[in-house]
ROMIKOL-194272 format. One record per residue (C-alpha): residue number from 1; residue in one letter; x, y, z. Coordinates in steps of 0.1 Angstrom, whole numbers. Each point is the difference from the previous one (the first is absolute). Layout:
// ROMIKOL-194272
(site NUM A (X Y Z))
...
This chain:
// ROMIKOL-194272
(site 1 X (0 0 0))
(site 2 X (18 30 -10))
(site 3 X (7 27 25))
(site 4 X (-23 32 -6))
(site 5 X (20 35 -5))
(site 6 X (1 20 20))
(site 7 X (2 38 5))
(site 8 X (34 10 14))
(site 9 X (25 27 -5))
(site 10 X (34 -15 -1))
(site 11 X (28 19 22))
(site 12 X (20 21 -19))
(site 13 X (-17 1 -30))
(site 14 X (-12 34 -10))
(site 15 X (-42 2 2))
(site 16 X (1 35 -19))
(site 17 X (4 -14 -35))
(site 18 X (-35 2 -11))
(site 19 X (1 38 12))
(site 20 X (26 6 -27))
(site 21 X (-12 -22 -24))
(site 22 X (-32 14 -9))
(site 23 X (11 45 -6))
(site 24 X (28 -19 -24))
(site 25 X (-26 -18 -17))
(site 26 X (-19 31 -5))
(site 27 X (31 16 -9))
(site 28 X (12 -24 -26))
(site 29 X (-40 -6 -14))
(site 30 X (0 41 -1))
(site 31 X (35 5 -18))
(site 32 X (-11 -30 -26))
(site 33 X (-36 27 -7))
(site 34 X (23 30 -4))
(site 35 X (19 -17 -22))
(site 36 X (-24 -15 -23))
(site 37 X (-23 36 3))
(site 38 X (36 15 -11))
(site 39 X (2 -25 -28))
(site 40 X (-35 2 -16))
(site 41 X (3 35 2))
(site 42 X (37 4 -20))
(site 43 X (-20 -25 -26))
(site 44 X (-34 22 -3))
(site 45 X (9 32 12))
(site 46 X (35 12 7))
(site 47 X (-9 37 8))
(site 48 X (-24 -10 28))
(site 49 X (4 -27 28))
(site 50 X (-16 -6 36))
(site 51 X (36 7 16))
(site 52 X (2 35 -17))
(site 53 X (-34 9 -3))
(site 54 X (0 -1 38))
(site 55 X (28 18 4))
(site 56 X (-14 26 -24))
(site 57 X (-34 -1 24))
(site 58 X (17 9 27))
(site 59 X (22 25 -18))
(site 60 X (-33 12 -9))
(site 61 X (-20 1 36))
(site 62 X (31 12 23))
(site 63 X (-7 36 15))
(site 64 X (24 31 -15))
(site 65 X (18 0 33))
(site 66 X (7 -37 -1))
(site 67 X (15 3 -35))
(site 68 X (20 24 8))
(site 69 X (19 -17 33))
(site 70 X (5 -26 -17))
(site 71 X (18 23 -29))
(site 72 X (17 18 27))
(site 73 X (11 -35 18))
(site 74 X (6 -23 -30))
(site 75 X (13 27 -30))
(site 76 X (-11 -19 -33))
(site 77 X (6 -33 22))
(site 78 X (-35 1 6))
(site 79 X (-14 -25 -26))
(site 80 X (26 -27 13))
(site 81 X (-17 8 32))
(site 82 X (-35 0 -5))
(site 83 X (10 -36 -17))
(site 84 X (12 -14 31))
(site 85 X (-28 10 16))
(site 86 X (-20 -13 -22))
(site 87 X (22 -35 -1))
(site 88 X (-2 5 39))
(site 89 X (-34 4 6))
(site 90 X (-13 -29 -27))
(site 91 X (23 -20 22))
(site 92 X (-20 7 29))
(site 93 X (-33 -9 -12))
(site 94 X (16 -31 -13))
(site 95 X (10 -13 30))
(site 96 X (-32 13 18))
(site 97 X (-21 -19 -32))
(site 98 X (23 -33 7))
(site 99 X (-8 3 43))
(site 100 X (-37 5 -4))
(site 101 X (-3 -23 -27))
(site 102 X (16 -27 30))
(site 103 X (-21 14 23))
(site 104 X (-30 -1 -19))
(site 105 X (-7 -12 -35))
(site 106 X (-11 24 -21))
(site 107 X (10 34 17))
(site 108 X (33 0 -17))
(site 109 X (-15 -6 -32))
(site 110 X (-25 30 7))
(site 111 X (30 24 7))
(site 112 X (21 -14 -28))
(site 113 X (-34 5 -23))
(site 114 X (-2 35 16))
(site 115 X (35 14 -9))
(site 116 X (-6 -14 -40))
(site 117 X (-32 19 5))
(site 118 X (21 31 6))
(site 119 X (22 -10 -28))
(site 120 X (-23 -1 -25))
(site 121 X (-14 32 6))
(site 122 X (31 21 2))
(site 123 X (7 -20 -39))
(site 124 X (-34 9 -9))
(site 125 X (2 30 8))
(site 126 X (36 15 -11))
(site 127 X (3 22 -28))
(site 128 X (18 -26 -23))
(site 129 X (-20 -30 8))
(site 130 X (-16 -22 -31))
(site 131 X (-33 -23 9))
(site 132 X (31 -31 1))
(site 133 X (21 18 21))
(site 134 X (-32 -12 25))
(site 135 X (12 -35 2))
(site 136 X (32 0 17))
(site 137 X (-17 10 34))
(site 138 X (-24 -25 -3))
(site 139 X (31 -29 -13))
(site 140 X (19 16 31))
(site 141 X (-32 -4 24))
(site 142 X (-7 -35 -17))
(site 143 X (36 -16 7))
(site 144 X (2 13 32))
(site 145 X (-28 -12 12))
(site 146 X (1 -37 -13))
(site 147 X (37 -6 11))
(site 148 X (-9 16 37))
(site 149 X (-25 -24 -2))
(site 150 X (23 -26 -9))
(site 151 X (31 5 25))
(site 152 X (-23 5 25))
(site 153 X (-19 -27 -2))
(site 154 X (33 -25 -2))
(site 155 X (8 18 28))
(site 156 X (-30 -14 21))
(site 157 X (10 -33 -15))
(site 158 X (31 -1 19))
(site 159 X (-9 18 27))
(site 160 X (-33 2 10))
(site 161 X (-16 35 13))
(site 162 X (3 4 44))
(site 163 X (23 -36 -4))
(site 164 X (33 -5 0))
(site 165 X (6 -36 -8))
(site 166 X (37 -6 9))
(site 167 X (-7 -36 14))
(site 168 X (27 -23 -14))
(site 169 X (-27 -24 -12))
(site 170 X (-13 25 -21))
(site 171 X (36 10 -13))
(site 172 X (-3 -33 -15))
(site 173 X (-35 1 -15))
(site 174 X (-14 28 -21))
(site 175 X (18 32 16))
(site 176 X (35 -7 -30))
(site 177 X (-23 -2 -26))
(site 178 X (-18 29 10))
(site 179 X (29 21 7))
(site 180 X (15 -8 -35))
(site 181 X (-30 8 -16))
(site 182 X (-2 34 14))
(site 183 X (36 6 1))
(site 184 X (3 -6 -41))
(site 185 X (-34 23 -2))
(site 186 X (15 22 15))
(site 187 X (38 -1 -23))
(site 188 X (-21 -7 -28))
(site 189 X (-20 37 2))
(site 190 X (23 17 11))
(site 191 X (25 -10 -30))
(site 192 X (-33 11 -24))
(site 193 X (1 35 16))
(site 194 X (36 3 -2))
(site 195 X (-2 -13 -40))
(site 196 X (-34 23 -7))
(site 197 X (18 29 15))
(site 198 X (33 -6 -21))
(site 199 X (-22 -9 -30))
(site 200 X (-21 32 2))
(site 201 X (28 21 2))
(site 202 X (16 -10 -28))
(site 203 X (-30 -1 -17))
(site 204 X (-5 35 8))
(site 205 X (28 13 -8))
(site 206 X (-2 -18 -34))
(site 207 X (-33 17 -3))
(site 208 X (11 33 9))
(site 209 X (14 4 -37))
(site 210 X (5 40 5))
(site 211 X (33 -7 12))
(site 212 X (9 -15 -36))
(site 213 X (-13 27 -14))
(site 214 X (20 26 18))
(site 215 X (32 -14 0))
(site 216 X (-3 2 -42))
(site 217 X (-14 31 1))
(site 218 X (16 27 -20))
(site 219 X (-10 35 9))
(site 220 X (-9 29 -25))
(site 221 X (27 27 -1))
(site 222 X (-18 31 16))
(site 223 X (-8 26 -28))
(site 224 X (5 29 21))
(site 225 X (35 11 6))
(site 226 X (19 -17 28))
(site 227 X (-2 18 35))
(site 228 X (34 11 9))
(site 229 X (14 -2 38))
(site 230 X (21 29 10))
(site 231 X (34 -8 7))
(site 232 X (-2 16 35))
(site 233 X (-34 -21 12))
(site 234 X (16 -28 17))
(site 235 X (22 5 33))
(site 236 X (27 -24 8))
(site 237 X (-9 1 37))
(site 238 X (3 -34 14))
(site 239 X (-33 -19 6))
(site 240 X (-22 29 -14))
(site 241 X (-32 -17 -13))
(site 242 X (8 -6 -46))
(site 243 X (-11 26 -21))
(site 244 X (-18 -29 -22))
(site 245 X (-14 -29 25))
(site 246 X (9 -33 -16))
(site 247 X (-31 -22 -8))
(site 248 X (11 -24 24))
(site 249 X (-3 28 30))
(site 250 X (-29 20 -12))
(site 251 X (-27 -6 27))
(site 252 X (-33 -18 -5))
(site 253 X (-35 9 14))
(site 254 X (-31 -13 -11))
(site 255 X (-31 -24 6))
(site 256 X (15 -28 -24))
(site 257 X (6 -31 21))
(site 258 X (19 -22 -30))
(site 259 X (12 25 -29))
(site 260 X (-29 -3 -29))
(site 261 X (14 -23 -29))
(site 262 X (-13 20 -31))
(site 263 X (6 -12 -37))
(site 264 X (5 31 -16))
(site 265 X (-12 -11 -34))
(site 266 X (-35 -4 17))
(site 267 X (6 33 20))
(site 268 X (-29 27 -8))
(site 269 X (1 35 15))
(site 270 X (-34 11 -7))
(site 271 X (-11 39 4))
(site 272 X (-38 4 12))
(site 273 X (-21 20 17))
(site 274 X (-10 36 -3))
(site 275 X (20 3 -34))
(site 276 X (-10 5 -39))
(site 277 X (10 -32 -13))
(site 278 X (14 -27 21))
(site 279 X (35 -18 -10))
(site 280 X (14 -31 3))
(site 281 X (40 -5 -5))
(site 282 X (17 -29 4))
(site 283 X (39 -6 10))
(site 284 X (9 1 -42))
(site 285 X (-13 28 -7))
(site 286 X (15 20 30))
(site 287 X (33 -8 -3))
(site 288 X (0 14 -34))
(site 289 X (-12 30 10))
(site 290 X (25 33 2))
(site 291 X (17 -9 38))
(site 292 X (13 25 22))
(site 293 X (29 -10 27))
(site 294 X (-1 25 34))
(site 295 X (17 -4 34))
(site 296 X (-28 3 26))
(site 297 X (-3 -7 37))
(site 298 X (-27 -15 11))
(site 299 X (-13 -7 42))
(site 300 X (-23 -18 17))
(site 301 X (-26 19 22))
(site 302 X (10 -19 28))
(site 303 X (35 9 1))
(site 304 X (7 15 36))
(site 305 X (23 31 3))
(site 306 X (39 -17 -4))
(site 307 X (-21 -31 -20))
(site 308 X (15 -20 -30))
(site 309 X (-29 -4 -16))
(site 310 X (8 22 -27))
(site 311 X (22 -3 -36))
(site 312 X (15 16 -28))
(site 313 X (-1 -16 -34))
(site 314 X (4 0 -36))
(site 315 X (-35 -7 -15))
(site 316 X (-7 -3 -38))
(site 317 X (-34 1 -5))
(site 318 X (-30 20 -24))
(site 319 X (-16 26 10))
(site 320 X (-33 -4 18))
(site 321 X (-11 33 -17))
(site 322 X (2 -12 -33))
(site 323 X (-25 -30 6))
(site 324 X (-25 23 20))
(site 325 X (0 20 -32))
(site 326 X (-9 -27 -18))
(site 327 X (-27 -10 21))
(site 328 X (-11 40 2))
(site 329 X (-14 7 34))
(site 330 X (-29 11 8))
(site 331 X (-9 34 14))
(site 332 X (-6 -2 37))
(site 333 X (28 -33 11))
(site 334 X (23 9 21))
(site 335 X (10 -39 10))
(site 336 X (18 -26 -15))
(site 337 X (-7 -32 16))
(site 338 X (30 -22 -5))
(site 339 X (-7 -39 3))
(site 340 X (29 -25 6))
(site 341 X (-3 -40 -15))
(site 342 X (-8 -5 40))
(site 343 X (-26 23 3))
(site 344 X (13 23 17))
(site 345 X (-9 35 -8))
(site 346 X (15 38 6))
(site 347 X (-15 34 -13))
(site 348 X (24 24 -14))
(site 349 X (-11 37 -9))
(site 350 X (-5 0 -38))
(site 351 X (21 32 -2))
(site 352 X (28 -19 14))
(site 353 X (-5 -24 -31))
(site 354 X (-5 28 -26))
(site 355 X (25 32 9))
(site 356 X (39 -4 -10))
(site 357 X (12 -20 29))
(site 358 X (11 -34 -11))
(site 359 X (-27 -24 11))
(site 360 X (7 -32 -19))
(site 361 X (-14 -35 -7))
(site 362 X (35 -12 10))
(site 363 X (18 -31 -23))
(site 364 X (35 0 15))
(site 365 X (20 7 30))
(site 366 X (32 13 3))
(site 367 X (9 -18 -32))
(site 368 X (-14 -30 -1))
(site 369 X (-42 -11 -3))
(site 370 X (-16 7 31))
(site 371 X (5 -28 31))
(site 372 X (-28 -21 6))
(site 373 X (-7 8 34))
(site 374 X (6 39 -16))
(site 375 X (-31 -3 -20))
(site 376 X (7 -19 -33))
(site 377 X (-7 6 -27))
(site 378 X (-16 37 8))
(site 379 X (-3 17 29))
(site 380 X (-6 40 1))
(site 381 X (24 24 17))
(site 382 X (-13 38 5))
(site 383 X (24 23 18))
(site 384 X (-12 18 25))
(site 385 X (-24 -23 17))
(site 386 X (3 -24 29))
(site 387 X (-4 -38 -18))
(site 388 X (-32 -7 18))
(site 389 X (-16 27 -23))
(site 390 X (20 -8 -31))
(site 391 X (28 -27 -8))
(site 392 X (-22 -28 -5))
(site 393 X (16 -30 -10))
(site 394 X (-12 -29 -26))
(site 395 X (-23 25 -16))
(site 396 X (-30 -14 -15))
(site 397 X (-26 29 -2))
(site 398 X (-4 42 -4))
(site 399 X (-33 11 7))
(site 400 X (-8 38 -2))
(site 401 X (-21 10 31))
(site 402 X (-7 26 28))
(site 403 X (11 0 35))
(site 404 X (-37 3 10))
(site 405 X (-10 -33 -18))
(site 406 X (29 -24 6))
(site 407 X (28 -6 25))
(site 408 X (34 -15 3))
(site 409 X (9 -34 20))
(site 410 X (15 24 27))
(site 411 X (-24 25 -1))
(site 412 X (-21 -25 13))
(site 413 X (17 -7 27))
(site 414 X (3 33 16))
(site 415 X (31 17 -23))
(site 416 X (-4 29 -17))
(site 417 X (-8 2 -38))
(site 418 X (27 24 -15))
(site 419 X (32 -7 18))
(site 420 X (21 24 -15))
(site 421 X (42 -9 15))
(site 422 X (10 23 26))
(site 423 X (30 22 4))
(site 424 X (27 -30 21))
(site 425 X (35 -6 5))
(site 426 X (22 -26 16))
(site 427 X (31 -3 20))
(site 428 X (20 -34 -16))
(site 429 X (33 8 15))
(site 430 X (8 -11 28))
(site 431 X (-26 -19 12))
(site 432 X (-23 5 31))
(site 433 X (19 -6 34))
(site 434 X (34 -8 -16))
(site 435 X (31 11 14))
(site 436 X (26 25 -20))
(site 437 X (35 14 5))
(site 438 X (-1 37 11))
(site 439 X (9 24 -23))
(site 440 X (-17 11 -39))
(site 441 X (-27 -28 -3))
(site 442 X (-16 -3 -28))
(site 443 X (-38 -5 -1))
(site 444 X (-22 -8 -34))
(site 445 X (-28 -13 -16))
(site 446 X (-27 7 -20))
(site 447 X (-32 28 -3))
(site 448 X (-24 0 -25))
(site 449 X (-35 20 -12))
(site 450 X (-9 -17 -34))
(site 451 X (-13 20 -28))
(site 452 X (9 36 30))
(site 453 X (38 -10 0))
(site 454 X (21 10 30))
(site 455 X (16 34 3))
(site 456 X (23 -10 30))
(site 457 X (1 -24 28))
(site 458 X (16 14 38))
(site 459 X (13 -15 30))
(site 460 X (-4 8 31))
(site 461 X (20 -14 38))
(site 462 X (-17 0 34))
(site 463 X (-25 23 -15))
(site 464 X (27 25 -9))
(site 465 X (-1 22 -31))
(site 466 X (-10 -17 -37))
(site 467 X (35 -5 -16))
(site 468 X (-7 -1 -41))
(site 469 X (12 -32 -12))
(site 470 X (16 -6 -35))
(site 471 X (-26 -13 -25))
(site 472 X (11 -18 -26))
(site 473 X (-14 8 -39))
(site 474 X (-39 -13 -7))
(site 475 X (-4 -28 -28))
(site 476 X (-33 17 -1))
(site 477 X (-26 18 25))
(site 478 X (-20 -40 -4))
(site 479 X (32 -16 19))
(site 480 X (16 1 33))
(site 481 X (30 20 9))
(site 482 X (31 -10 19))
(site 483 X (16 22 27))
(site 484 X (29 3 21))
(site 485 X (16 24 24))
(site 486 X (30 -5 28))
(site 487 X (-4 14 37))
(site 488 X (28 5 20))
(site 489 X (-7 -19 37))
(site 490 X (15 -7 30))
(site 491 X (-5 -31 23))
(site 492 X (-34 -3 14))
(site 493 X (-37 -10 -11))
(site 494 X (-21 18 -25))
(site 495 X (-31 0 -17))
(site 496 X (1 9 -36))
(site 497 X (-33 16 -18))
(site 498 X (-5 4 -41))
(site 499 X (-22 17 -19))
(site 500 X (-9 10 -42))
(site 501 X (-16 30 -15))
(site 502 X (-15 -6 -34))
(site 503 X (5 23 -29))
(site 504 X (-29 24 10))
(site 505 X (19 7 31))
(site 506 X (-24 -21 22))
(site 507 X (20 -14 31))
(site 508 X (-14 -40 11))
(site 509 X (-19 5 34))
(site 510 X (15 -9 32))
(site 511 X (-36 -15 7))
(site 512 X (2 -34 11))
(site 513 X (-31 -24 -23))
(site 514 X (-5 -33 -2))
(site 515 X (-2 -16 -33))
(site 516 X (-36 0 -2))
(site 517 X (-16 12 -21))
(site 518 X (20 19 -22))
(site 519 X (36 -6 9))
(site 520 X (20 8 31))
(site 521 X (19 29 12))
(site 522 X (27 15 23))
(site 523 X (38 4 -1))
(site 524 X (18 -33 -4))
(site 525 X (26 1 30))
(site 526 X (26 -24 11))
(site 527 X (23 -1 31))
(site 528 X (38 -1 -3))
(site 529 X (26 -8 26))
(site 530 X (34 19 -9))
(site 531 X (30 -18 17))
């Protein structure tokens, strides 16, 4: 007569397994969803997935003032952030899915049905979403579900729910068996997450054939003559921020989780709205038109005083003018509302688009076609103008409006609709709380007042009198100016102030702002310890 088992727990053997077990299986069953969501989506729709059209949802719902501390904390690290919190949180409700589903069958299936609820309508509802793009959510939700299921169950199998069965006569019987099973369920999914994420990347970036097309792109010469930079515009100071910012440093703000992969031979910029005729041109058809190459510096709204999120660079682009013309506005716009592939939106004053400054539908970048992540194959750059109201990137569509009728993606938010750059400057040498040798120390950086220029930038120490730095020569009154001056100092600590006057003789305000809504302000000032 055999001997019945029994329910012991065996000394020194570890009774927590099954605690474990079960947020890994969620983990691993959540991972293998991701994965195949990921997948389905580089096959059907490359420009939209659930992973980034969360991220693009909460992009989208975030307060202003959350936006803008993480700007201030992360710089244009903020993506990869938002990313791992993304990552981090899925995680989370993986785990929680796997417990519950232990717990009791069927509540981690209802949350892991929930969160492919949310993904499906953050895909549905993105700008660049196509009725397929609908099904990766529901393959991701799908997956998920049935291999939680799975590993779950299996895990019951070997050990049963409130039992730990540890019993050597049970070791014997059906508790191997079990624990293979589960254990290869377990290796098994998680090596189909690890393939369908290496699988959909490549496939993605397969996809993603804009990156071909760039790299054999040959710009159009520009048909305007080339803009010369004076000899004396660039100071040899030492750490002093470039005249030109090299593509690789130019700063990045903007809503885009994932850079848009556009095929430029199906790119359409389409002009609508309040206009005589609407036009449609395509990415042909504007590189042959007459291009003209400037220098301009461009900033981001939410650049604090001292910030780096600003750049100088050579842009070849056409003139936004000439299209407008073509289009013929009517009487009464005063907007342009400029739509990015994403569908992100900003309204820029139509005289901004239609007097001489250079506002251009931008091809190339310093040289070379525009970066991806810069807004290939067209973005629009309008000196003058904070980027939030202007310098949309992956242009798709002009349409000719009125401030009254329409609003930009800001605007919306709480920022104002204009956003015209304010008079700053910047101390890049030496750097805040750094220690220098006493005697002439040099101090420089940059000021700018785009489409003003600056008339002269001042020092001042301990609040002493303004001491007139030397300016170095303007590219052009659209660009940022370098600076320099040497102060004679002896040992001790000091706190070093800087200020710009633009061409109309119109000093920056000491008045401290935030950046909201229109850009901050105040006198950038560092501390310096002489030694």
């Amino acid at each position: 007569m055999s001997t019945p088992v029994r329910n012991t727990i065996k000394t020194g053997r570890p009774t927590v397994g099954p605690r474990l077990w079960a947020p890994l299986a969620g983990l691993v069953a959540g991972a293998a969803g991701i994965a195949a969501g990921e997948l389905t989506a580089g096959l059907l729709s490359p420009l939209v997935s659930p992973v980034t059209a969360l991220g693009g949802a909460v992009i989208d719902a975030v307060p202003p003032g959350v936006k803008d501390l993480a700007v201030q904390l992360f710089g244009t690290a903020d993506k990869v952030v938002l990313v791992a919190s993304i990552v981090l949180v899925a995680g989370f409700l993986a785990a929680l899915a796997g417990i519950l589903e232990r717990r009791r069958p069927g509540l981690g299936l209802a949350l892991a049905g929930l969160a492919g609820a949310a993904g499906l309508t953050a895909v549905v509802t993105r700008a660049q979403t196509s009725p397929q793009a609908a099904l990766a959510p529901i393959v991701a939700a799908a997956i998920t579900m049935l291999l939680l299921r799975m590993l779950v169950q299996r895990l019951n199998t070997w050990v049963p729910r409130r039992t730990v069965i540890t019993a050597p006569e049970h070791e014997g019987g059906q508790a191997p068996l079990a624990r293979r099973s589960f254990l290869n369920a377990m290796t098994g999914t998680a090596l189909a997450a690890v393939v369908g994420g290496t699988v959909t990347a490549i496939f993605t970036r397969a996809s993603a054939v804009a990156a071909g097309f760039r790299s054999s792109l040959k710009l159009p010469a520009p048909a305007t003559p080339p803009q010369t930079v004076p000899a004396g515009a660039s100071l040899s100071l030492p750490g002093i921020s470039a005249l030109v910012t090299p593509n690789s440093d130019f700063y990045r703000i903007d809503t885009a989780l994932t850079v848009p992969a556009i095929d430029p031979p199906a790119w359409k910029l389409k002009v609508t709205g309040m206009v005589e005729r609407e036009v449609e041109l395509d990415f042909a058809a504007l590189l042959a038109k007459p291009m003209t190459e400037r220098h301009i510096t461009i900033a981001c709204v939410s650049n604090n005083v001292g910030g780096d999120l600003i750049g100088n660079a050579l842009w070849l682009g056409w003139p936004v003018r000439e299209l407008l013309a073509m289009a013929g506005p009517k009487a009464g716009a005063d907007m342009v509302l400029s739509t990015s592939n994403d569908g992100w939106t900003a309204s820029t004053p139509l005289e901004a688009l239609t007097d001489d400054r250079d506002a251009l539908l931008v091809v190339g970048m310093n040289g070379e076609p525009l970066p991806l992540e810069h807004g290939f194959p067209v973005r629009m750059i309008v000196p003058g103008l904070y980027g939030f109201v202007s310098a949309t990137k992956w242009l798709t569509e002009l349409k000719v409006t009125r401030f009254a009728d329409d609003t930009g993606y800001w605007t919306t938010r709480g920022w104002s609709d204009h956003g015209p750059i304010k008079t700053q400057s910047r101390i890049d040498v030496p750097r805040n709380g750094r220690t220098v040798q006493a005697g002439k120390v040099q101090f420089g950086g940059v000021a700018w007042a785009q489409h003003r220029g600056v008339e002269r930038v001042e020092v001042r120490v301990n609040r002493g009198p303004w001491q007139k730095a030397q300016l170095a020569s303007a590219i052009s009154t659209d660009t940022w100016y370098q600076w320099q001056i040497g102060i004679d100092l002896t040992a001790g600590d000091y706190e070093v102030q800087v200020r710009a006057t633009d061409s109309s003789g119109q000093p920056q305000t000491e008045d401290k702002a935030p950046v909201a809504p229109d850009g901050a302000t105040g006198y950038h000032t560092i501390s310096v310890k002489v030694a």
